[in-house]
Each structure stands twice: as C-alpha cells, then as structure tokens.
Chimera marker file (.cmm) of the C-alpha trace (Angstrom):
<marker_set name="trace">
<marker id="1" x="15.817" y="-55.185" z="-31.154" r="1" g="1" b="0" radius="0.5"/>
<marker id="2" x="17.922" y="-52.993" z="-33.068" r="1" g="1" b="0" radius="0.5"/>
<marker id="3" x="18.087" y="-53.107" z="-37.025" r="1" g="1" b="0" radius="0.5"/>
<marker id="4" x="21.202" y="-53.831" z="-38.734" r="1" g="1" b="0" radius="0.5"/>
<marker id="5" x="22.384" y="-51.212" z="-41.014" r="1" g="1" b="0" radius="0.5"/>
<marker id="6" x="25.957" y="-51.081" z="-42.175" r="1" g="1" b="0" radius="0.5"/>
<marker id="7" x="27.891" y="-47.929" z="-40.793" r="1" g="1" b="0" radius="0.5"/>
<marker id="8" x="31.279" y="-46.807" z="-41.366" r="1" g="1" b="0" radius="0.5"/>
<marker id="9" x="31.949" y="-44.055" z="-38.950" r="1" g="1" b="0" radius="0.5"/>
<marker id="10" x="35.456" y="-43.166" z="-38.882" r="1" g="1" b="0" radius="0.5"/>
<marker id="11" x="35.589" y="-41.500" z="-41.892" r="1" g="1" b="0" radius="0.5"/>
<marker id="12" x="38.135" y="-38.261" z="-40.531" r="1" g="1" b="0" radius="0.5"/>
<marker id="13" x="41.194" y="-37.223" z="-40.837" r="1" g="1" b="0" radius="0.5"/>
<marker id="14" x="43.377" y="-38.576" z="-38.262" r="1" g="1" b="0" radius="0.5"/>
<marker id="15" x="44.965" y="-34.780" z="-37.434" r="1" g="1" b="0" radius="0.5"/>
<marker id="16" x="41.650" y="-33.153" z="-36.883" r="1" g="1" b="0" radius="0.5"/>
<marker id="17" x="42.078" y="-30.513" z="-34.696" r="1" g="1" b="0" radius="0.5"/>
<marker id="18" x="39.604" y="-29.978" z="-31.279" r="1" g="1" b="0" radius="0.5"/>
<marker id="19" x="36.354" y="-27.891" z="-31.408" r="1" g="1" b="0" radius="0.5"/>
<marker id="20" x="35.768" y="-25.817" z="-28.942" r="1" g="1" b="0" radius="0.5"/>
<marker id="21" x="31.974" y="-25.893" z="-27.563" r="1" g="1" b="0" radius="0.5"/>
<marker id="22" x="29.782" y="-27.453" z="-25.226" r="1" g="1" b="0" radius="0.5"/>
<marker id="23" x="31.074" y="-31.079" z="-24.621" r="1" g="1" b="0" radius="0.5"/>
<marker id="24" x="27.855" y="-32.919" z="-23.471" r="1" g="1" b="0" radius="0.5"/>
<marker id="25" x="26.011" y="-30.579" z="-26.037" r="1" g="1" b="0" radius="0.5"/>
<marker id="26" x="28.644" y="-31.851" z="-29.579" r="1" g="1" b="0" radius="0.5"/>
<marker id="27" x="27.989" y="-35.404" z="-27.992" r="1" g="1" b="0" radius="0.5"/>
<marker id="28" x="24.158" y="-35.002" z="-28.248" r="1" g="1" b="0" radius="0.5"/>
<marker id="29" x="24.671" y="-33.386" z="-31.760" r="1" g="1" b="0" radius="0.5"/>
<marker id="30" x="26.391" y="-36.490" z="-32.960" r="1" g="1" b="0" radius="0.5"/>
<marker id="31" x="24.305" y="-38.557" z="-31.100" r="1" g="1" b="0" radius="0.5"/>
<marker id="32" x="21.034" y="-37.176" z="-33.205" r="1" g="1" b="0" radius="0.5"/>
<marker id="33" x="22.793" y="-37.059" z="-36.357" r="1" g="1" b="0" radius="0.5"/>
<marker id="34" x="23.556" y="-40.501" z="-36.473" r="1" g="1" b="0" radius="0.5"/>
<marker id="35" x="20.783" y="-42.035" z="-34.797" r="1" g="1" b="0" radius="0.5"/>
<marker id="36" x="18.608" y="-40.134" z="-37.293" r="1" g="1" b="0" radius="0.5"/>
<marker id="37" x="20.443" y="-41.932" z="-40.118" r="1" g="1" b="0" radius="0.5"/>
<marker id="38" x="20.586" y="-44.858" z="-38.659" r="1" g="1" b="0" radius="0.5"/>
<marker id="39" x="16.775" y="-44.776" z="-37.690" r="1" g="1" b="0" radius="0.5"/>
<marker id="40" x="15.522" y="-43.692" z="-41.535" r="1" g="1" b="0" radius="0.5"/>
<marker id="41" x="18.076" y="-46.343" z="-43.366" r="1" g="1" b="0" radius="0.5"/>
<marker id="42" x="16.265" y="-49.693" z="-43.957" r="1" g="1" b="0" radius="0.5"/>
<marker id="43" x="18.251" y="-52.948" z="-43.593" r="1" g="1" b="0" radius="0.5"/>
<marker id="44" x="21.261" y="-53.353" z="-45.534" r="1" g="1" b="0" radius="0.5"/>
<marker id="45" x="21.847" y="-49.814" z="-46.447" r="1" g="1" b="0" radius="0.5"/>
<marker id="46" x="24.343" y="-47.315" z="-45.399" r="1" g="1" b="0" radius="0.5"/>
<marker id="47" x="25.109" y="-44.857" z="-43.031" r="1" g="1" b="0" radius="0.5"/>
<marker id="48" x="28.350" y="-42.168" z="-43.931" r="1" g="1" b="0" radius="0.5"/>
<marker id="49" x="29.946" y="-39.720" z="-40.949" r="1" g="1" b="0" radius="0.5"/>
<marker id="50" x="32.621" y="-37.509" z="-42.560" r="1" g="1" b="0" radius="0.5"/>
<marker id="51" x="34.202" y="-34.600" z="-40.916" r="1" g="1" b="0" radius="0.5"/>
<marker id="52" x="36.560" y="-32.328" z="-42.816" r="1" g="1" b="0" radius="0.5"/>
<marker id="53" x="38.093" y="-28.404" z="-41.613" r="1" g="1" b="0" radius="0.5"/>
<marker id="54" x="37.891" y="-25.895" z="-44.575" r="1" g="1" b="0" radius="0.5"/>
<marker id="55" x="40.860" y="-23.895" z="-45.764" r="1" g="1" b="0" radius="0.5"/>
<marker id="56" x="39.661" y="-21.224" z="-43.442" r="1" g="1" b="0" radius="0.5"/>
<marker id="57" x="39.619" y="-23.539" z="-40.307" r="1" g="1" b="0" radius="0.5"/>
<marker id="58" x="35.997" y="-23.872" z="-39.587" r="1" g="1" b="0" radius="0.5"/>
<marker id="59" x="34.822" y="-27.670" z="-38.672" r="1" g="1" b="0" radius="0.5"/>
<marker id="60" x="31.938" y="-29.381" z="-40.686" r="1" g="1" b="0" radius="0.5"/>
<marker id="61" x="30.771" y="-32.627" z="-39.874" r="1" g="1" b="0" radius="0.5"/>
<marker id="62" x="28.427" y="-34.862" z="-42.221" r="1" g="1" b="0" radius="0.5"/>
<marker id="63" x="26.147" y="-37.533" z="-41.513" r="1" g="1" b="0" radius="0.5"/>
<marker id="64" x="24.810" y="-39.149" z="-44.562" r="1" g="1" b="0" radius="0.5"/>
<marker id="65" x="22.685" y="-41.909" z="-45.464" r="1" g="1" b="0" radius="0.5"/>
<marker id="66" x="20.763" y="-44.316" z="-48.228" r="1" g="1" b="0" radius="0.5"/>
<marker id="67" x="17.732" y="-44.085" z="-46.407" r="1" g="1" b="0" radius="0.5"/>
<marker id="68" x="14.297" y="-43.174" z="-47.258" r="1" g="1" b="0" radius="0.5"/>
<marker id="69" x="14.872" y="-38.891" z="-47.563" r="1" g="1" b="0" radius="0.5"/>
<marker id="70" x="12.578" y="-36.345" z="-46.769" r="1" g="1" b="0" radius="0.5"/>
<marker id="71" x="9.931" y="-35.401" z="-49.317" r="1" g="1" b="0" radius="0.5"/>
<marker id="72" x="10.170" y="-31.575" z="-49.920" r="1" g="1" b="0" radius="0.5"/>
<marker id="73" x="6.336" y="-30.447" z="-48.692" r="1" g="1" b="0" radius="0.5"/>
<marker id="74" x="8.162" y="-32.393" z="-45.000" r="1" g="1" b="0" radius="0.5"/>
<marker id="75" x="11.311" y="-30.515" z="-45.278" r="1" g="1" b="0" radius="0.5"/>
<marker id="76" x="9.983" y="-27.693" z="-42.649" r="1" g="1" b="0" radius="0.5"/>
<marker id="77" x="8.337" y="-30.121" z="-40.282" r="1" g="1" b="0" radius="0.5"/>
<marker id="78" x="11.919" y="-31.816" z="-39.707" r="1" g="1" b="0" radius="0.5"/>
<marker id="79" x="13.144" y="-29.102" z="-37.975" r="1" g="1" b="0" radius="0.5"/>
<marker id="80" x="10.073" y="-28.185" z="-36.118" r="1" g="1" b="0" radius="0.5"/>
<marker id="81" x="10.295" y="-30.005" z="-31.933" r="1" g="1" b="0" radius="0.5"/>
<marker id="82" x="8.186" y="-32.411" z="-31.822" r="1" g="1" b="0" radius="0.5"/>
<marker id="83" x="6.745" y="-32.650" z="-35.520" r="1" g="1" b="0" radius="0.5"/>
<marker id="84" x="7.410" y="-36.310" z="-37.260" r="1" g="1" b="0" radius="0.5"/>
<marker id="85" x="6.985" y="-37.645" z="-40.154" r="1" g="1" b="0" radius="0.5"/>
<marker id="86" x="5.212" y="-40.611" z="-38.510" r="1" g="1" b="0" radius="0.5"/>
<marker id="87" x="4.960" y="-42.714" z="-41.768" r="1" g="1" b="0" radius="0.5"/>
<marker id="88" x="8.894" y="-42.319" z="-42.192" r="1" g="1" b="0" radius="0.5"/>
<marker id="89" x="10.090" y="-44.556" z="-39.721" r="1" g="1" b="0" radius="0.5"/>
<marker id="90" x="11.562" y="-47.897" z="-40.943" r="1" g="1" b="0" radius="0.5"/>
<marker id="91" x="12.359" y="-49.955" z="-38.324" r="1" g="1" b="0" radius="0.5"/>
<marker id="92" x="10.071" y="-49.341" z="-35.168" r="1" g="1" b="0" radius="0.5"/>
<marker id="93" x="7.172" y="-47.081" z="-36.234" r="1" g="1" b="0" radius="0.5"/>
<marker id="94" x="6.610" y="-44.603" z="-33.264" r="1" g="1" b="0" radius="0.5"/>
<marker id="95" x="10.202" y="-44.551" z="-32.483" r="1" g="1" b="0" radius="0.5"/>
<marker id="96" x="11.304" y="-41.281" z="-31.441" r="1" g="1" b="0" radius="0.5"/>
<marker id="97" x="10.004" y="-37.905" z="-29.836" r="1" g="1" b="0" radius="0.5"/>
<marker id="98" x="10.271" y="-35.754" z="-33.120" r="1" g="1" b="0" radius="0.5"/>
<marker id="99" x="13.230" y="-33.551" z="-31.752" r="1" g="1" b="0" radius="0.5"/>
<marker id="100" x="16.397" y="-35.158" z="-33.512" r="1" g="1" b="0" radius="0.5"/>
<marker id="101" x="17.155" y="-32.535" z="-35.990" r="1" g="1" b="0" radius="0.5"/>
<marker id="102" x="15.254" y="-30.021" z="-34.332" r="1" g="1" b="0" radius="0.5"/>
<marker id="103" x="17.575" y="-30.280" z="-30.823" r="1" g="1" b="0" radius="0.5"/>
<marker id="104" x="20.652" y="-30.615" z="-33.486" r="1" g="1" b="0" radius="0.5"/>
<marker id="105" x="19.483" y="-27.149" z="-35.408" r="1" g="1" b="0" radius="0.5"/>
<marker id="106" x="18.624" y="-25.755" z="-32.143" r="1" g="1" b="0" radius="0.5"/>
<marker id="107" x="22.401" y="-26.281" z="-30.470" r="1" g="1" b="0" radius="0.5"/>
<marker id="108" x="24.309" y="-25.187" z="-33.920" r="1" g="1" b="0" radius="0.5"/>
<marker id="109" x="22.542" y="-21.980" z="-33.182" r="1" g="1" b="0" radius="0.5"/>
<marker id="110" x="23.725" y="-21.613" z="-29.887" r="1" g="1" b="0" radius="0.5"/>
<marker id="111" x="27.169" y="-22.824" z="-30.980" r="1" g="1" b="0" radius="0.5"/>
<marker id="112" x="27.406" y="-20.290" z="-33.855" r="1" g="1" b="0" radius="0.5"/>
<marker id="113" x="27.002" y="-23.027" z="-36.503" r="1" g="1" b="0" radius="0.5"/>
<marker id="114" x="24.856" y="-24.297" z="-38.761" r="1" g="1" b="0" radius="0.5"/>
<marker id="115" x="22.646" y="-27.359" z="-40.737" r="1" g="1" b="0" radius="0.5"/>
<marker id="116" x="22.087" y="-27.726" z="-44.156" r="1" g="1" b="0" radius="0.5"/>
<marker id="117" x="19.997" y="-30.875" z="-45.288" r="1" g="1" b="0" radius="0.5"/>
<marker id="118" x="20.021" y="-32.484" z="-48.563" r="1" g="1" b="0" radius="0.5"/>
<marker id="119" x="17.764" y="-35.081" z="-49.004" r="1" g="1" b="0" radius="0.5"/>
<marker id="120" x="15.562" y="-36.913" z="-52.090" r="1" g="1" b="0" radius="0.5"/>
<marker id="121" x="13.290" y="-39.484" z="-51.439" r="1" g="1" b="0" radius="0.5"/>
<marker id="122" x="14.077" y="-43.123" z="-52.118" r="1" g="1" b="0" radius="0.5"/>
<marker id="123" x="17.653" y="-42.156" z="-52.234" r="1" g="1" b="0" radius="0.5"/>
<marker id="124" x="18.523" y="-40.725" z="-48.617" r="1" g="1" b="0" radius="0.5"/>
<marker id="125" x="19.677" y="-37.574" z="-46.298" r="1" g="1" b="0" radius="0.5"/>
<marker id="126" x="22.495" y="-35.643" z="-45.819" r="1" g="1" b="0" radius="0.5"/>
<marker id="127" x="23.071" y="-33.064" z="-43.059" r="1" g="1" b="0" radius="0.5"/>
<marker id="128" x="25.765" y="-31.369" z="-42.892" r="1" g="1" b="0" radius="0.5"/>
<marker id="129" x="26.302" y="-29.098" z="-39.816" r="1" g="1" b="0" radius="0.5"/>
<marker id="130" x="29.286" y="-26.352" z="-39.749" r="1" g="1" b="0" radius="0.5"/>
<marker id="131" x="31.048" y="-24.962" z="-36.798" r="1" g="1" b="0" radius="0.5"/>
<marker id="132" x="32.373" y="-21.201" z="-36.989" r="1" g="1" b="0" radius="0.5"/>
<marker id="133" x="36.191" y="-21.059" z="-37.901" r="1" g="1" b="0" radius="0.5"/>
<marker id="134" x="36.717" y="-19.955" z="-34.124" r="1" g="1" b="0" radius="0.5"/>
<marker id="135" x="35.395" y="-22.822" z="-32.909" r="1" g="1" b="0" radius="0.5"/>
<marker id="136" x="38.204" y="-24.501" z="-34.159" r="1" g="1" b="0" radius="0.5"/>
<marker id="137" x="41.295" y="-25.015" z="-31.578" r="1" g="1" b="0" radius="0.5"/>
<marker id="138" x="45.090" y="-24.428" z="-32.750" r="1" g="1" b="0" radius="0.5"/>
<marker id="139" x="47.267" y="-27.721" z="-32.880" r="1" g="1" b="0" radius="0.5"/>
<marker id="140" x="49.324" y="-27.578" z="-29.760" r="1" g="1" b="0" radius="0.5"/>
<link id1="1" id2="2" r="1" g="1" b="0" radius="0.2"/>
<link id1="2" id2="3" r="1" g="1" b="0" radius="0.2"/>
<link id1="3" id2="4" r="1" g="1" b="0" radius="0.2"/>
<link id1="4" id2="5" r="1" g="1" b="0" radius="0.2"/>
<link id1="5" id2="6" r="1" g="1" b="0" radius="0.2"/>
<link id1="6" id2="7" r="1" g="1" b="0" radius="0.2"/>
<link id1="7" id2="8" r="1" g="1" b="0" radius="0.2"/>
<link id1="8" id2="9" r="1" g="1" b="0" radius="0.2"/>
<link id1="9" id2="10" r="1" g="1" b="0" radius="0.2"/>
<link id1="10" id2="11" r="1" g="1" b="0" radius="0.2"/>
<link id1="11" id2="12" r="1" g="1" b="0" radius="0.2"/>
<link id1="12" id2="13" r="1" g="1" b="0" radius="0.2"/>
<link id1="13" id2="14" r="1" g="1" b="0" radius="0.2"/>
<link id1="14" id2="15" r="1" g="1" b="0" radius="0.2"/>
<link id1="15" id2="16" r="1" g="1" b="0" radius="0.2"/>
<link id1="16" id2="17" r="1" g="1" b="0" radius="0.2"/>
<link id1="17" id2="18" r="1" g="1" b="0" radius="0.2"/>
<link id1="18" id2="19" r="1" g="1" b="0" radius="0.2"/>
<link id1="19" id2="20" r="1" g="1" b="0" radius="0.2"/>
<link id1="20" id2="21" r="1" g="1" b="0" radius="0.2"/>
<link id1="21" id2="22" r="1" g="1" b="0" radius="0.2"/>
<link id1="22" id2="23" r="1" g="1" b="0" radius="0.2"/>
<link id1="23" id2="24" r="1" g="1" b="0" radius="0.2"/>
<link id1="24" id2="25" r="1" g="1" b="0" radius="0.2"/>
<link id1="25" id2="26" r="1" g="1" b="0" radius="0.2"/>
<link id1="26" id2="27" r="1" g="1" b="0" radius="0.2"/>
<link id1="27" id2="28" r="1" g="1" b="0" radius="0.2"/>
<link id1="28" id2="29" r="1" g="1" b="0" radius="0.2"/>
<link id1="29" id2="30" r="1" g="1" b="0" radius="0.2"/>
<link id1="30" id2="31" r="1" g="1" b="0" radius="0.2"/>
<link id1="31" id2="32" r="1" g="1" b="0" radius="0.2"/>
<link id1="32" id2="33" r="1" g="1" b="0" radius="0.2"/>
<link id1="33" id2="34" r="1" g="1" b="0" radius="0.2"/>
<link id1="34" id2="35" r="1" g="1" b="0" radius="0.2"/>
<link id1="35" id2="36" r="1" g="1" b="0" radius="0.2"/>
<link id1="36" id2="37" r="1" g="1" b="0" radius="0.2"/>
<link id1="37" id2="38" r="1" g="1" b="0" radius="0.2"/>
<link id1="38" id2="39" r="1" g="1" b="0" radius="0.2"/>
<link id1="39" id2="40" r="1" g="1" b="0" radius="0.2"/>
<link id1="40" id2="41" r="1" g="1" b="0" radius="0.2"/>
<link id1="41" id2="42" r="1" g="1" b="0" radius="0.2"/>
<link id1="42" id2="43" r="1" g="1" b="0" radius="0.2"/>
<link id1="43" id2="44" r="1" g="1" b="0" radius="0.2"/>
<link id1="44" id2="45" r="1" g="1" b="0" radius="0.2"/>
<link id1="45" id2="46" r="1" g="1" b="0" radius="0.2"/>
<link id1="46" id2="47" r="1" g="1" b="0" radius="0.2"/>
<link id1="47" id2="48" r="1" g="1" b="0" radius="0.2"/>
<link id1="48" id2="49" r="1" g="1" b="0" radius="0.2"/>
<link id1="49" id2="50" r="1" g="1" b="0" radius="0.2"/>
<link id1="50" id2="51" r="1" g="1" b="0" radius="0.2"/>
<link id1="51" id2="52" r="1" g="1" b="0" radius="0.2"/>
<link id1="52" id2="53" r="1" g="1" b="0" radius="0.2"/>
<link id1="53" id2="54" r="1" g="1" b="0" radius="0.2"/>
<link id1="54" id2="55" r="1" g="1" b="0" radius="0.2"/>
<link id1="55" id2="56" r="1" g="1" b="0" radius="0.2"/>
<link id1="56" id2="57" r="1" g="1" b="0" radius="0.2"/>
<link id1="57" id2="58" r="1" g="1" b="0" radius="0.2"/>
<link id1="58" id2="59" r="1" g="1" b="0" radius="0.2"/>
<link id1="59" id2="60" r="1" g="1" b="0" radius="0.2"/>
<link id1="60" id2="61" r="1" g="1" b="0" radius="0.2"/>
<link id1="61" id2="62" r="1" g="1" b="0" radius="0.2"/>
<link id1="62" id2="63" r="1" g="1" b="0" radius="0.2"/>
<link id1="63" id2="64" r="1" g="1" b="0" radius="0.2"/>
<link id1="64" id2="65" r="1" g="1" b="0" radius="0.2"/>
<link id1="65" id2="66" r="1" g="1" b="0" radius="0.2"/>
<link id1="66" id2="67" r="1" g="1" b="0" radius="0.2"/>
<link id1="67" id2="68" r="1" g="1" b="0" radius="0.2"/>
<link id1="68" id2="69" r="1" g="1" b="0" radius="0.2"/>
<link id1="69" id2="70" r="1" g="1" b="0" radius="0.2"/>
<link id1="70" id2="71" r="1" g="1" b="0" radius="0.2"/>
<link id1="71" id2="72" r="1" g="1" b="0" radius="0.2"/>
<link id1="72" id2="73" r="1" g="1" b="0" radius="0.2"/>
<link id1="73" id2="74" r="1" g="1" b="0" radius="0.2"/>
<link id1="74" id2="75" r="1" g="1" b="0" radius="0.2"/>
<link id1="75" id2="76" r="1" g="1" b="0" radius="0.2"/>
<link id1="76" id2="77" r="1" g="1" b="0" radius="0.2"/>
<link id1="77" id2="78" r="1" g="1" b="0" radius="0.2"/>
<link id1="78" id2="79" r="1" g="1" b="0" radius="0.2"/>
<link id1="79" id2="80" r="1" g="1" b="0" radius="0.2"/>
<link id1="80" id2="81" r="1" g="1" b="0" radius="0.2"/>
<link id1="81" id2="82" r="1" g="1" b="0" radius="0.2"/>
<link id1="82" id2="83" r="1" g="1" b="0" radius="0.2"/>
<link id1="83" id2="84" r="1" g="1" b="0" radius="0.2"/>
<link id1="84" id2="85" r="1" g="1" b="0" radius="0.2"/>
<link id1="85" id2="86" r="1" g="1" b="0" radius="0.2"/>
<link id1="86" id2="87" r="1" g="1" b="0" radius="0.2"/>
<link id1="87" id2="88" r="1" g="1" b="0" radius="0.2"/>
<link id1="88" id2="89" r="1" g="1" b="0" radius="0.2"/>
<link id1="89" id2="90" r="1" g="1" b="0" radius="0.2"/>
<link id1="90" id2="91" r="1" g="1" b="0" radius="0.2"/>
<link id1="91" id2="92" r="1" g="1" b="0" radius="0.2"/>
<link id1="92" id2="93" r="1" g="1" b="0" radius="0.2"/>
<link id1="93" id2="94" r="1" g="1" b="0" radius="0.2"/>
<link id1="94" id2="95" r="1" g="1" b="0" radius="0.2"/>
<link id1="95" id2="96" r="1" g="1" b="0" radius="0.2"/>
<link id1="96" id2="97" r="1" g="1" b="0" radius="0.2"/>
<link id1="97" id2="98" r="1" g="1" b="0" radius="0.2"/>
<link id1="98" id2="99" r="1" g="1" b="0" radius="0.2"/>
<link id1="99" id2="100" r="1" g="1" b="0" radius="0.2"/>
<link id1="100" id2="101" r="1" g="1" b="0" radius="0.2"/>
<link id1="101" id2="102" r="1" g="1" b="0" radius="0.2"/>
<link id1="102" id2="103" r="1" g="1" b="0" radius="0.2"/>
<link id1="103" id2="104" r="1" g="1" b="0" radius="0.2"/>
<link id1="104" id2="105" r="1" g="1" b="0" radius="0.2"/>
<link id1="105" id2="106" r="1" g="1" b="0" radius="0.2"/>
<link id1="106" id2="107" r="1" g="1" b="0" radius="0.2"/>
<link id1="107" id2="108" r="1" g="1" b="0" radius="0.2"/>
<link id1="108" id2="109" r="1" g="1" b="0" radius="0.2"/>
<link id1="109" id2="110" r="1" g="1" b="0" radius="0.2"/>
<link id1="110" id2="111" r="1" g="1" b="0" radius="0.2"/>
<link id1="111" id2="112" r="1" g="1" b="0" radius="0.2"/>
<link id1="112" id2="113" r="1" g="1" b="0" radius="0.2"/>
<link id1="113" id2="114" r="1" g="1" b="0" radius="0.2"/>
<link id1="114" id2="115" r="1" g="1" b="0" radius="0.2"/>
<link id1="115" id2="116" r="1" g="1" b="0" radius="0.2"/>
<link id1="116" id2="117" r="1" g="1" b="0" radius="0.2"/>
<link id1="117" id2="118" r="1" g="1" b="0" radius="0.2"/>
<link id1="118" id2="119" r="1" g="1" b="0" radius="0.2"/>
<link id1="119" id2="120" r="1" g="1" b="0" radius="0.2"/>
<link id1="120" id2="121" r="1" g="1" b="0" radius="0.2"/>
<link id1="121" id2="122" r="1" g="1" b="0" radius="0.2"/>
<link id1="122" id2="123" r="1" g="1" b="0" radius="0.2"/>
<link id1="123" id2="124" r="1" g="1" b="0" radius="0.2"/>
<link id1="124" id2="125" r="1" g="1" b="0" radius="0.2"/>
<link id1="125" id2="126" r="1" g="1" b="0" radius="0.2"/>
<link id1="126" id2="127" r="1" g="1" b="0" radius="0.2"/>
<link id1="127" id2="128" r="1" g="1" b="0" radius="0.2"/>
<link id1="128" id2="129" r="1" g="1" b="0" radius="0.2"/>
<link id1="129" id2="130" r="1" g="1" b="0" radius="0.2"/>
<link id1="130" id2="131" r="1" g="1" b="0" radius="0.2"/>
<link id1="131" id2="132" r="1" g="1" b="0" radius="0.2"/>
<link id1="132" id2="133" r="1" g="1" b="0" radius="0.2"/>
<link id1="133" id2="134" r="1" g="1" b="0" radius="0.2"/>
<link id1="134" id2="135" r="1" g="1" b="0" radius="0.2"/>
<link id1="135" id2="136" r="1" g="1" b="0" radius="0.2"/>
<link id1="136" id2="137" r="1" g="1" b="0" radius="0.2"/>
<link id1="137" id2="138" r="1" g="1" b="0" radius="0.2"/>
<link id1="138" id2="139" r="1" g="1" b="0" radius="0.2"/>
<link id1="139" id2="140" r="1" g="1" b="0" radius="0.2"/>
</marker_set>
C-alpha cells in the first residue's frame, strides 16, 4: 500500500520551453526525484516540484520535500549506487535498491547538467538538478 503524502506537482510555468535530451532518460530523472521525496516524506507532509529557466535559458528543475533530510556524515553515501541509508526509509523499510539519486546524478552528467542537494534533518531535501542553457529548445 502506498503512503499518502500531499504533492503538488504542477508548480511551472505554463510557457516552459522543451529540453532537449534523452526522453526515456528526463522521464527516469523525474521519476527518481520524486519518488525519492515522496519515499523520505512521512504522512501528511509535503512534496514541492518547481521548474523555472534562468535569464540565460538553462532549465532547472526542483524536487523538494518536508521529509526526514539527510544527515551530513550520509550526504556522500546518497550518491553512491547502491549505498542506503537503510534506517531512513519511512514508509516501507527496505524499499528501494539505493540508486535513486545516484542514477539521477549519473544521467545529469551525461546530459551536461547537474544536482545540488540541500537537505537538514527533521526538516527535509531539496535537489535541484540544472540542464545546460543548450539544452534548452527555442519557442517555435
């Protein structure tokens, strides 16, 4: 059974213009990111997705939530494959294979991007991945 966790996930601007990468790849990104948030948010709290394109075109995309956060000594092992904070999970401990952020970090690399976390424990996570300004496709 899945946990309930309130998510608002349309938080873009409506005249966001198309990135240019891998399609199945930016699916499993955003897949991860907010599964991850989802998956470290206890009951009741509060999962965030904003995307935003900087004044010199290049396309970020947040995923933030009031989850548990990453304790700073654990802030390495998140973006190691396979390495979990086991004790993290909230909802179904031994969920997951460890490879979340680490697949996420892994394809911003290949796409030219990158992931920045932010996180405190007992207050949540954000990761915030950014796409090279020429990933970012012209209006037609």
């Amino acid at each position: 059974m899945s946990k309930p966790s309130t998510a608002r996930l349309s938080k873009t601007p409506g005249d966001l213009p198309r990135l240019r990468g891998d399609g199945r790849r930016l699916r499993q990104i955003r897949l991860n990111l907010i599964s991850n948030a989802i998956i470290f948010t206890p009951e009741k709290g509060k999962v965030v997705v904003l995307a935003n394109v900087n004044n010199a075109g290049a396309i970020s995309i947040c995923a933030s939530d009031t989850g548990i956060g990453i304790e700073p000594a654990d802030m390495d092992n998140v973006l190691m494959p396979f390495r979990q904070v086991k004790e993290a999970y909230v909802s179904n401990p031994g969920e997951g294979s460890g490879l979340g952020l680490s697949l996420v970090n892994s394809l911003m690399i290949l796409h030219g991007g990158s992931l920045d976390i932010d996180s405190a424990p007992g207050e949540g996570t954000r990761v915030t991945i950014s796409f090279p300004p020429q990933r970012t496709m012209a209006k037609v």
